[in-house]
N, C-alpha and C positions, 0 to 999 in steps of 0.2 A: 657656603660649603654644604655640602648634601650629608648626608649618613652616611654615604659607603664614604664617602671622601672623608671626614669628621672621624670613623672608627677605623679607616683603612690597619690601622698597625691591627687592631683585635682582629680584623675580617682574614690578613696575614699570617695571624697567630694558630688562628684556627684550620686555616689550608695546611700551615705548616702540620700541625698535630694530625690533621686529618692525613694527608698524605705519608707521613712516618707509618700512621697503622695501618694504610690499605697497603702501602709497600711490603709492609710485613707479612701482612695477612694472603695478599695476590703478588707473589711475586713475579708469576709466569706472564700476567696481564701486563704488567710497565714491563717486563723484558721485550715482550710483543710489541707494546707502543714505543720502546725504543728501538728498535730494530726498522722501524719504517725511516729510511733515510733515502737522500737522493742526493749525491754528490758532497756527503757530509751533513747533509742539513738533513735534519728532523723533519719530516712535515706535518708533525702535529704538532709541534711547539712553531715553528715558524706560521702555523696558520694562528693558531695564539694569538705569538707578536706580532702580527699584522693587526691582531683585533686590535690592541693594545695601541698600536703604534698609528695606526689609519687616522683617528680620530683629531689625532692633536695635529700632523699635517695638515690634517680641512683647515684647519684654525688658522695654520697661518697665511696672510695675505700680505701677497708679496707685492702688490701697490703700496704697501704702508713702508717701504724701502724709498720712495721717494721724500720722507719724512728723515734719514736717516744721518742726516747734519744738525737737526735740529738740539739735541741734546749731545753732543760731539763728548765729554766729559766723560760723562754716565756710560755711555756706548765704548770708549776707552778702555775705562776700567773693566766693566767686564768681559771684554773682550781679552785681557789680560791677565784675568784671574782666571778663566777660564780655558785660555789656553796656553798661556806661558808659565804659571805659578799650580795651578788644582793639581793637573797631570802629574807634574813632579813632586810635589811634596806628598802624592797619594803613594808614588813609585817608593819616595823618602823612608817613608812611616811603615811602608808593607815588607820592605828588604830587614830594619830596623827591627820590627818585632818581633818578624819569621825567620832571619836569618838571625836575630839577636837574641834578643829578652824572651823568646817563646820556644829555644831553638831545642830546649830539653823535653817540650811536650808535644813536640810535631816533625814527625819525618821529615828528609829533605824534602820528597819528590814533591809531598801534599803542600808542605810548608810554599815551593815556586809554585803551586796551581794558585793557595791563597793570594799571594803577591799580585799574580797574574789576572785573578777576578776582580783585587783593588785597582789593577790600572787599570782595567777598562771600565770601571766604575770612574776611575779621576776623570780621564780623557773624553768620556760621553759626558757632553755639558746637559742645561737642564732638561729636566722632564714637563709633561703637558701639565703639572700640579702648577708650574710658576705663576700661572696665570688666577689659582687660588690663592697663593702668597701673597701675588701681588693686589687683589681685591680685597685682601685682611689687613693689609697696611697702609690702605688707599692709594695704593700709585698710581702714575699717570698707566690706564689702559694702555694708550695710543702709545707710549713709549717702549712697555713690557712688549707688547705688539713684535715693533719694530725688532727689538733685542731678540725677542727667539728667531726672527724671520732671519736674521742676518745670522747666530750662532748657527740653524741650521743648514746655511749656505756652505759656511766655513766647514763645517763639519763634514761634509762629501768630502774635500781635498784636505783636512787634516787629521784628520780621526785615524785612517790607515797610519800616516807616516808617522805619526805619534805616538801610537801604542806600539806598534811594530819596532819604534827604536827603543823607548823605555822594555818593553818587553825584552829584546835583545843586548840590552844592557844588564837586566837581572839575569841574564843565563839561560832564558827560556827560550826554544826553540818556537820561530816564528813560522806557523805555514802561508805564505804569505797569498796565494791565487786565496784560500779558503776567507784570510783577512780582508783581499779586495771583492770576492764574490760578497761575505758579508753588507759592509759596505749598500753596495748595491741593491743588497735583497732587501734592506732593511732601513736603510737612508735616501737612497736615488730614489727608488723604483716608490715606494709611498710618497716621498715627498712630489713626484711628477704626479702621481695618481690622487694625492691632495688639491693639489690646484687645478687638475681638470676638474674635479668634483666642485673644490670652490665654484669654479667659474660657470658651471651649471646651475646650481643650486641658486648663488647669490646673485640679486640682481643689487643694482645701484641705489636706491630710495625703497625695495622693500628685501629687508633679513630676513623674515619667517620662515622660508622654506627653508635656510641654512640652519635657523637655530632650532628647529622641530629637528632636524635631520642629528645636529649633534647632541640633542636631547634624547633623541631614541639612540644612538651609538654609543653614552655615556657608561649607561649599564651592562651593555655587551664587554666593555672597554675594560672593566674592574671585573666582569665572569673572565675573559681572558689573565688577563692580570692573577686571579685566584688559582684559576684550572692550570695554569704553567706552574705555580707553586706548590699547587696538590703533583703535580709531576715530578718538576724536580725532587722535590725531598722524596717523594716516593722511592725514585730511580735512588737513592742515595741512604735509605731505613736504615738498610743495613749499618753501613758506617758511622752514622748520628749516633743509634742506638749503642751502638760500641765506644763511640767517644761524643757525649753529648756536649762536652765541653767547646767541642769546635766552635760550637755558635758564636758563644761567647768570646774564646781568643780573636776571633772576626772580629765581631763587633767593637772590641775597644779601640783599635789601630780607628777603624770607622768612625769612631763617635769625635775620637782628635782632631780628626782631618777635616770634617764638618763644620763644630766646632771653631778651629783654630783658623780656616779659610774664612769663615763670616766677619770672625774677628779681626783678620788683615783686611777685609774688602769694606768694612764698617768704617775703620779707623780711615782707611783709604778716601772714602766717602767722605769723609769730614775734613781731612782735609782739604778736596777739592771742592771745599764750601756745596758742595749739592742740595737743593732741597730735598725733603724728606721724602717728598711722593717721585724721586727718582733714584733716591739715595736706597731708597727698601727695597724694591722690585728687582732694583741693579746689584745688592747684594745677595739676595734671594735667589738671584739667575746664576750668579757665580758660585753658590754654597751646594742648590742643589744636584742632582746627577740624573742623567738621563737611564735611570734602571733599567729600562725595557730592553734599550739598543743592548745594554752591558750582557744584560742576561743572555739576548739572542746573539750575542756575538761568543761568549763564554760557550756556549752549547756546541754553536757549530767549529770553535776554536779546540776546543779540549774536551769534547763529549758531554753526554747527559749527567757522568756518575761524577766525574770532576770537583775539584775540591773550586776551580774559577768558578765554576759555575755555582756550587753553594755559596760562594764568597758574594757574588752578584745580587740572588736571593738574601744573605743577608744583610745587604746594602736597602732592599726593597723594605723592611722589618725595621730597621732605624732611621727610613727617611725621613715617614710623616711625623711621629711623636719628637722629633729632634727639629724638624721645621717648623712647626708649630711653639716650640719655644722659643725658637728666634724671632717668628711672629710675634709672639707676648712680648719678648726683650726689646724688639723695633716700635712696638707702637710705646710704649712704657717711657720710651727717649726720642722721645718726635720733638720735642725741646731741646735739642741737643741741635737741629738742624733748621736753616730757615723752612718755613713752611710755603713759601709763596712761589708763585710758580716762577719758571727764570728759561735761559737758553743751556743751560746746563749740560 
């Protein structure tokens, strides 16, 4: 794991801080950067999330789908925690706090935007970090591999109809062409532009050009990652600064969900006897969340100033320092699971 990766929550912290006081200070400047739209979308933050998002498409290789029986167990499970169990108990936890336990410190309307940023935080499975997760717990590569190739298949055709019903279940009005353009601009359209690129760059017997190429995209990948965070909360000063507390009401629903999902997909893992170098990676793939999609989908779903959209952002702020304990918790109980390799 590099620096920026290792301190991402500080690098976070600091976009965030920095972005509240240019908001303050320039307000007229993000009014102007938000006003650049085309059909709902931002083009400054969708050129962003591309940086963001481009990179981890290269990665996957969708030849290693011919591998995708091999661990049939492992591939099960997260394939079910990630899209029959995450989605909804994210939908669960965000109705529960903001229509519940939180209902005296948060207007309706904000209260359904927060809900609204949680689900599409449950519903986008994981992010390009899994594959750091999964290097710190030593899992099988070639498995983790496999597991995002096929999550981000799935994800084209279910990502809409999932959020779109949970969302329309909490009362939130869904705009639905904007939810299927998302989609597209942000799932199809890089994942096809991923694989062309794979397929230029990598050859068969030499990786070099691939791995130079997402060696120089790594750093552009976390500037985008930052520069959308110095934006959002910019766009959004005002409001923090009047209730700072928001962060915080997010994050706890957040840190449960995390949390309490490792800890069914863990238990889940053991008992289908898994070895550990499939049992970590396979829980790691179902715990984390695909922030980037969430955020760009959040923006163009409900605007820049939006409470989904802060919600998104601060999903991005407790992912790493919360995945990374589960890392310490998974290597700390590698005894817990056979260690040898299996068909699992």
């Amino acid at each position: 794991m590099g620096l920026f990766e290792r301190y991402l929550t500080v690098w976070v912290g600091l976009a965030i801080l920095g972005g509240i006081a240019l908001g303050s200070l320039a307000p007229q400047a993000f009014a102007a950067i938000a006003g650049l739209e085309l059909a709902h979308v931002n083009i400054v933050i969708a050129v962003l999330i591309w940086l963001m998002i481009f990179p981890m498409m290269v990665q996957i290789d969708f030849s290693s789908l011919k591998d995708v029986g091999k661990k049939p167990k492992g591939l099960v499970l997260t394939l079910v925690i990630n899209w029959l169990v995450k989605p909804f108990t994210m939908a669960l936890l965000g109705w529960l706090f903001f229509k519940g336990l939180f209902v005296d410190w948060v207007d309706p309307q904000t209260a359904s935007e927060y809900i609204a940023g949680m689900i599409l935080l449950g519903v986008a499975p994981c992010t390009a970090m899994v594959f750091v997760w999964s290097q710190l717990t030593k899992g099988d590569a070639n498995y983790t591999l496999v597991q995002v190739s096929i999550n981000d298949i799935i994800m084209i055709f279910a990502f809409a109809p999932i959020a779109g019903f949970l969302l329309g279940v909490t009362d939130i009005t869904v705009p639905w062409d904007t939810l299927l353009l998302s989609v597209v601009l942000y799932v199809l359209i890089p994942l096809l532009a991923g694989a062309v690129a794979r397929q230029k760059l990598d050859k068969a017997n030499d990786h070099s050009t691939l791995n130079r190429f997402l060696a120089t995209m790594k750093p552009w990948s976390i500037v985008g990652l930052l520069a959308t965070v110095v934006l959002l909360f910019g766009f959004q000063a005002e409001t923090i600064l009047a209730r700072p507390q928001a962060i915080v009401l997010i994050a706890i629903p957040l840190l449960i969900q995390t949390y309490t999902i490792f800890a069914i997909a863990y238990w889940a893992a053991k008992r289908l006897n898994l070895p550990h170098n499939v049992a970590a990676p396979a829980c790691m793939i179902g715990t984390s969340n695909f922030f980037e999609l969430a955020v760009a989908v959040a923006v163009s779903l409900f605007g820049l100033h939006s409470g989904a959209a802060l919600a998104t952002v601060v999903g991005v702020l407790v992912e790493v320092p919360v995945m990374l304990s589960l890392v310490w918790f998974a290597n700390r109980t590698r005894g817990w699971f056979d260690v040898t390799e299996s068909s699992q």
